[in-house]
N, C-alpha and C positions, 0 to 999 in steps of 0.2 A: 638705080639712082639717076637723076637727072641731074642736067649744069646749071648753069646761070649767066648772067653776062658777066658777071667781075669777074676777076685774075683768073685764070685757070693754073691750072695743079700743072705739077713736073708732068712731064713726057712718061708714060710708061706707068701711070695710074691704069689702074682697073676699068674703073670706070663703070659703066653699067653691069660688067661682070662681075662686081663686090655683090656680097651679101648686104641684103635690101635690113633697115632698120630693126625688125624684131629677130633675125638670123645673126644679126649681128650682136644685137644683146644678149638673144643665148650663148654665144663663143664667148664674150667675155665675161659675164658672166658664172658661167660654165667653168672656164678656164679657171677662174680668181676661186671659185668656191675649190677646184682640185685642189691647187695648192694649199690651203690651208687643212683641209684635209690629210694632204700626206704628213704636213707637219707636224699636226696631235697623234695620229695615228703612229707617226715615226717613234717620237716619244712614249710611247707601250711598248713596242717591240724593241728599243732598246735600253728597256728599264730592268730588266734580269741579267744581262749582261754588265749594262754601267753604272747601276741604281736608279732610282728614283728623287734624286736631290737638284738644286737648286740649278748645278753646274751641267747638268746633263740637261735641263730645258735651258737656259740661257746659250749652248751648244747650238741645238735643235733652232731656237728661234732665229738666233743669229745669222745662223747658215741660210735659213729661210729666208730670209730678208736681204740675204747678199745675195741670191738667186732670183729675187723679184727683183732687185734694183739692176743686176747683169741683161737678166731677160728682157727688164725693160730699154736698158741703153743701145745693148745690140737687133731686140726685133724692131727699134725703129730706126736705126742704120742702118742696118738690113735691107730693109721695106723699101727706104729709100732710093736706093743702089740695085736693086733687082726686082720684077715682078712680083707683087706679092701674094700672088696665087700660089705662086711656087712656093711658098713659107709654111702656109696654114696647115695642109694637111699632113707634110712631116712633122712640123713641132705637135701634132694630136698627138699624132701617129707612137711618136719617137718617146714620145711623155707616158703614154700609155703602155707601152715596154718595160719601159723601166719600172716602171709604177707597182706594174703586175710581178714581174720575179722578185724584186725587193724583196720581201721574208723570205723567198728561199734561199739570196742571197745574203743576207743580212744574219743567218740563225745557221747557213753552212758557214761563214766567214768567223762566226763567236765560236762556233763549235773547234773546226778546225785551223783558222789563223787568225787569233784574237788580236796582236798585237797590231796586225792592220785595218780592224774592226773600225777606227772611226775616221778612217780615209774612206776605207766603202760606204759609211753611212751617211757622210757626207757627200760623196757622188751621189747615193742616191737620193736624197733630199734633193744637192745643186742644180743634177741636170732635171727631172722632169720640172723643179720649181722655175728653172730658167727661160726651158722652153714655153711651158705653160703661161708665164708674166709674158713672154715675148708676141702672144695672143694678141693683148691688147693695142699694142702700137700696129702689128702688123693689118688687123681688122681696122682702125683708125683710117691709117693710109688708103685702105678701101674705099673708105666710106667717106675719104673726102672728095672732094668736085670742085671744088672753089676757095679761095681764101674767106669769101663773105663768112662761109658757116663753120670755120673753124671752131671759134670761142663753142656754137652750138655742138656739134657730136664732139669734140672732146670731154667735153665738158662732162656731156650725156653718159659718154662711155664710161669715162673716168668713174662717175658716180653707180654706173650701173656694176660695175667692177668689185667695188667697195661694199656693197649692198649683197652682190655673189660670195665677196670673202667673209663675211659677213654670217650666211646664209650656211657655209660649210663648217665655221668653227658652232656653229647651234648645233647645227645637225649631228654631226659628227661626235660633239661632246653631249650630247641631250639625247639622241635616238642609236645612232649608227654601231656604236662602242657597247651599247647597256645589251643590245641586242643580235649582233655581228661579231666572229670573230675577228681580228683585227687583219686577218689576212685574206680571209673572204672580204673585207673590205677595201684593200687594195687591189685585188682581183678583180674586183667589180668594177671597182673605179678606173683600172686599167683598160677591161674588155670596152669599158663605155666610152673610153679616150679614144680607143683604138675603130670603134663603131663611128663615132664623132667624123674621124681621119675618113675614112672609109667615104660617107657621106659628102665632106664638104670636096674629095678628089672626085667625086661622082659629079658633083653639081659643078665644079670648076674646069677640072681635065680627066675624066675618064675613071677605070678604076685600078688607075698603076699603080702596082706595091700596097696595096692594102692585104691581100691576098696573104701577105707572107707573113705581114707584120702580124694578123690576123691568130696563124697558126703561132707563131711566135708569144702572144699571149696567153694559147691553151695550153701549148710547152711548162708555162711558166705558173699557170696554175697546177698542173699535174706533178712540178717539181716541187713546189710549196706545201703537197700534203704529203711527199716523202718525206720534208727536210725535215733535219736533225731540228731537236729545240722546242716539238711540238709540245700543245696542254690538252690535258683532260678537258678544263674548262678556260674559254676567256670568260676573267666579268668585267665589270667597270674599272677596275686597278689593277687586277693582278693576271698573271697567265698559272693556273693551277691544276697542280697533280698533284692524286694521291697514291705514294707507294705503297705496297703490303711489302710488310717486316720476312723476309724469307726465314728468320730464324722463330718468329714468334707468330705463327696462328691467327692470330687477333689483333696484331698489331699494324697498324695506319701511320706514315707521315703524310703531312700534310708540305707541301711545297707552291714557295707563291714566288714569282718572279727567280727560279731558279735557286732559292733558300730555303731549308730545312727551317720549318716555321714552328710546327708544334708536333708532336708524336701521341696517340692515341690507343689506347690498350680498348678494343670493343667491348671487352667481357671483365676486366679491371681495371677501373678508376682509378683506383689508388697504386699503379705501377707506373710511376714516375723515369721514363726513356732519359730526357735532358738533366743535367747535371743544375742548369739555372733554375727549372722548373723544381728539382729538390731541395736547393737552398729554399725557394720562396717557401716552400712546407715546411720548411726546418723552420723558420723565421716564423711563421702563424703558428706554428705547432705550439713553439715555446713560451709565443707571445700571450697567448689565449689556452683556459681551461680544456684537454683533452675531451671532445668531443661535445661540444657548447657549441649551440648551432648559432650561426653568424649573421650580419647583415652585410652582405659584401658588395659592392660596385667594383666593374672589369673597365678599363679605359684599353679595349683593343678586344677581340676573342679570338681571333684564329681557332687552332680546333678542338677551343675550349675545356684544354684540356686542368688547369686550375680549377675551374669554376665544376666542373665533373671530380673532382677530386673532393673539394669540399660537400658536396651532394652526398658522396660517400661515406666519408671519416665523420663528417658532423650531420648527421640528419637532420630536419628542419633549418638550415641554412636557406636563404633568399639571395640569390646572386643573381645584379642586375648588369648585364653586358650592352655596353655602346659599341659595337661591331661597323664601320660605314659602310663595307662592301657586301650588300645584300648577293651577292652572289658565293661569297666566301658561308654566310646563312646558311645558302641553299646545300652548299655540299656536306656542310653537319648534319643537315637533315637528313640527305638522302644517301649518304655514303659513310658520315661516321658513329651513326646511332644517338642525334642530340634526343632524339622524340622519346627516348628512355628514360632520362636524365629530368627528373621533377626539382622544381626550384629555382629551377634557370629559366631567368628571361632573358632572352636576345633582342633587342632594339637597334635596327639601322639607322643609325646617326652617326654626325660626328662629334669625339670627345668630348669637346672642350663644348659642346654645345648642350649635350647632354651631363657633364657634370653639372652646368649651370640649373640643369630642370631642376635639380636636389634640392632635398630641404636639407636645413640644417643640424647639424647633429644627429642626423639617419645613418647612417654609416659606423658597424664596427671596424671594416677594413675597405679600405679601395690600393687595387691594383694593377699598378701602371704595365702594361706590354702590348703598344702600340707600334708599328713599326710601320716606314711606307721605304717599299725596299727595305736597305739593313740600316737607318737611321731612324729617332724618335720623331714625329710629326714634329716640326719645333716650338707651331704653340700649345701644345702638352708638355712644355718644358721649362715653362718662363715663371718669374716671381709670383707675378698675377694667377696662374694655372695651377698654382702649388697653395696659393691661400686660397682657390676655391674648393681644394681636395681638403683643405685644417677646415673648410667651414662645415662641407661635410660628414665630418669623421667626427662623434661623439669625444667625450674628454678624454676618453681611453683609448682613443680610436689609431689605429696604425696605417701608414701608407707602404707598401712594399712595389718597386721598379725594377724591372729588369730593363739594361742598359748595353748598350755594343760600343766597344770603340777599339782604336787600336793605336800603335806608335805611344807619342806622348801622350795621348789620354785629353787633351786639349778638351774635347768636347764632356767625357764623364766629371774631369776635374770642375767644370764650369756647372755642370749640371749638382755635383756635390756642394758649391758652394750656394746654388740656387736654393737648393733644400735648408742650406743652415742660416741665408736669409729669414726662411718660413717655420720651421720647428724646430724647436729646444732639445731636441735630443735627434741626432744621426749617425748611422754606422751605414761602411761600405763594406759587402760582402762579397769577397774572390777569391783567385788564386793570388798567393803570397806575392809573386814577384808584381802583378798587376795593382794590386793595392798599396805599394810601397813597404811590405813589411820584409822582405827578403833583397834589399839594395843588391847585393852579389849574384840574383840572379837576373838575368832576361826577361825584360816585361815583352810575353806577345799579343798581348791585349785579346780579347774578344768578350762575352758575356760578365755584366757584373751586378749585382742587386743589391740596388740602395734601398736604405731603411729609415723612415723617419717616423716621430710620433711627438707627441705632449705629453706623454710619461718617459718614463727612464725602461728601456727592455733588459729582462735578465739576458744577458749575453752568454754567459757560461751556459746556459739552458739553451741557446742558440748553436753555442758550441760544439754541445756534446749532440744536437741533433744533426747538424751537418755531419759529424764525423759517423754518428749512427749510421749516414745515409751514405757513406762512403766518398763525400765530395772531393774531399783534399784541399776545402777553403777554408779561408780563416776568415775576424771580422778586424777593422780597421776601425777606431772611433777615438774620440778626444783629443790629445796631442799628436798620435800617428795619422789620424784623419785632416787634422788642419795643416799638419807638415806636407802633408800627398796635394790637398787643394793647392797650398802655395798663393801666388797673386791673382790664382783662377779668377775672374770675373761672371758675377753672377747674371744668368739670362732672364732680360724683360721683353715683353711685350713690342719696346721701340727699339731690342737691341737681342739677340736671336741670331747670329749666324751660326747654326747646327753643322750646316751643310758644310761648311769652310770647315768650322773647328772640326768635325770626325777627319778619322785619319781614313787611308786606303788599306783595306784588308785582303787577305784571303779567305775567300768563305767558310766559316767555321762556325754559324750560327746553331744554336741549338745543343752546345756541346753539354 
């Protein structure tokens, strides 16, 4: 850089040893895109451990953003008060560190000390987000010479900053995630931090401590594909494994973010593992002529194992599945035997988008088992969402939901009363204490399947096939159904907090 005649800069600027204009827009740059980066990325890796809800990103963002405002206050206090050669290549350096062991720390800390799981994950978010923001002031200070061109390279920078963070949440969310696991993605982005450090200590002062930092990121990769917590597959949402049933031959779970999602018999559809997945059979069975093949829409598929079940029992059945995560597709394909399975169409979209594609009155059944984490997507739960599933579901046409919740039931209470907003007849299907029919015992919430329609369902006929199936539910409707709702509030479109109302559970999905 060269000077000027006006003001000159404090004592102890760089000065011509700053990085020249475009070395400088890659640092900041650079820097602005990691950060956001680590951010989405953090929000995967702690979405099997804390869910996937509203309060686990506004965590993640939050923290982010108190890490860019920290890093920015003190790397230019910093800058100020000491060389700032001496800045740059530690905050890569030190950023890239952290950066890089993160999943193995973050998935040995859930494994073995959960309880201080969001203290660590908060460090690591804070410190490399800190030092990373602290990029920008301290390259500023660089690159200034003069008072005249203030207003210009801050300016410049500032913008070119915004345009990098910019640059990382596209990338990251559009290419990096659909196609990287989430850990080779912080590995990468560590080793490149650390590559970064290495470079600008070369061009600055030499090559001290890159060396170590160096090994210290291969450390941190080699720990990362021991640690506890690993997946079969990352896709775009989930982290997934498939277990083999050590007692049954042919039997598959399916595991997505650490939950027991759907259970899969290879060689028989019709053996129903989950006790929810039995209710809903029990609930069609009764609803509909024995073996009358169906027109049915899936709002979620996982490892589609309803939609294989009716394939089975009713022949010529059409079940069209809205599935969003094309990579959850790919593992029916390839692992759980969907390519057998005639009648099922699978479509990656999302719900609420593909109920909409429907015609009206095309539907003898739609059903709802959508999950992100252990909560329902919340606009697949709203007034609005519920009259596009009565539009289309013929006049006889049934909806059946499987539902989680736990404690007071806040969010299934709300969600039951959403339904009795939209159709003339609903019953909730559970265990007694959860449903409110057994007050003396203990509600521990977990799986429940709600039922609606525009006709009246024999229920007795529902009865005797849950008990056929050996559930130990009963069904809730009429007077015991609107004493359980209570003052529940029904969820709209402008009014939806899922996230809030579920309660905090112990994993027990799938029971």
């Amino acid at each position: 850089m060269t000077g000027s005649s006006s003001s000159p800069v404090a004592e102890g600027t760089p000065g011509d040893f700053g990085p020249g204009p475009r070395a400088a827009a890659v640092l900041v740059f650079g820097s602005s895109a990691a950060v956001l980066v680590v951010e989405i990325v953090a929000l995967r890796l702690l979405a099997p451990y804390l869910g996937l809800t509203l309060e686990t990103s506004t965590m993640v963002i939050g923290i982010a953003l108190t890490a860019i405002a920290v890093g920015s206050w003190l790397g230019g206090r910093i800058a100020d008060q000491v060389d700032a050669r001496r800045l740059l290549g530690p905050s890569l350096g030190v950023s890239g560190v952290v950066v890089a062991l993160t999943p193995a720390v973050l998935r040995t800390t859930a494994e073995w000390a959960p309880p201080v799981l969001l203290f660590i994950a908060s460090l690591t978010i804070l410190v490399p987000g800190a030092l990373l923001s602290a990029v920008t002031p301290i390259v500023t200070k660089m690159r200034l010479t003069s008072l005249a061109e203030t207003g210009t390279v801050v300016g410049r920078l500032s913008g070119v900053g915004t345009v990098g963070a910019i640059a990382g949440t596209v990338l990251t969310g559009f290419v990096l995630v659909s196609r990287l696991p989430v850990s080779g993605i912080l590995i990468g982005l560590g080793t490149l931090l650390v590559l970064g450090s290495a470079l600008v200590e070369w061009r600055t002062r030499g090559w001290s401590g890159t060396p170590a930092l160096t090994l210290v990121v291969v450390a941190g990769g080699l720990a990362t594909v021991v640690a506890p917590g690993a997946c079969d597959t990352e896709t775009k949402y989930h982290c997934v494994r498939v277990v083999a049933d050590p007692d049954r031959g042919s039997g598959r779970t399916l595991v997505l973010d650490g939950v027991r999602h759907s259970y899969v018999d290879l060689d028989d559809p019709t053996f129903l593992e989950f006790t929810y997945v039995r209710a809903i059979a029990s609930v069609v069975d009764a609803a509909f002529p024995g073996g009358e093949p169906l027109a049915a829409y899936h709002l979620g598929g996982g490892g589609l194992t309803f939609p294989r079940y009716l394939a089975a029992t009713r022949p010529g059945t059409r079940s069209l599945v809205s599935e969003i995560d094309s990579g959850v597709v790919r593992i029916n394909r390839d692992r759980l035997g969907l390519g057998s399975q005639a009648g099922i169409d699978v479509r990656t979209e999302d719900g609420r988008l593909g109920l909409r594609r429907l015609d009206s009155g095309s539907r003898d059944l739609v059903v709802g088992d959508a999950f992100g984490g252990v909560s329902v997507p919340w606009h697949l739960t709203t007034v609005e969402a519920m009259k596009d599933v009565r539009r289309v579901l013929d006049e006889d046409g049934l909806y059946v939901a499987n539902v989680i919740d736990h404690g007071g039931m806040a969010f299934a209470r709300a969600e039951a009363a959403t339904l009795s907003e939209t159709f003339e007849h609903v019953a909730l299907v559970g265990e007694a204490a959860d449903i409110g029919l057994d007050p003396a015992a203990a509600s521990e919430g977990g799986n429940l399947v709600m039922v609606a329609s525009g006709r009246p369902v024999d229920l007795r006929a529902v009865q005797d096939a849950l008990d056929a199936r050996h559930t130990g539910w009963r069904i809730a409707t009429g007077d015991d159904l609107a004493s359980w709702i209570g003052d529940a509030r029904p969820l709209t479109d402008d009014y939806a907090p899922v996230d809030q109302l579920l309660q905090p559970y112990s994993p027990r999905s799938g029971q």
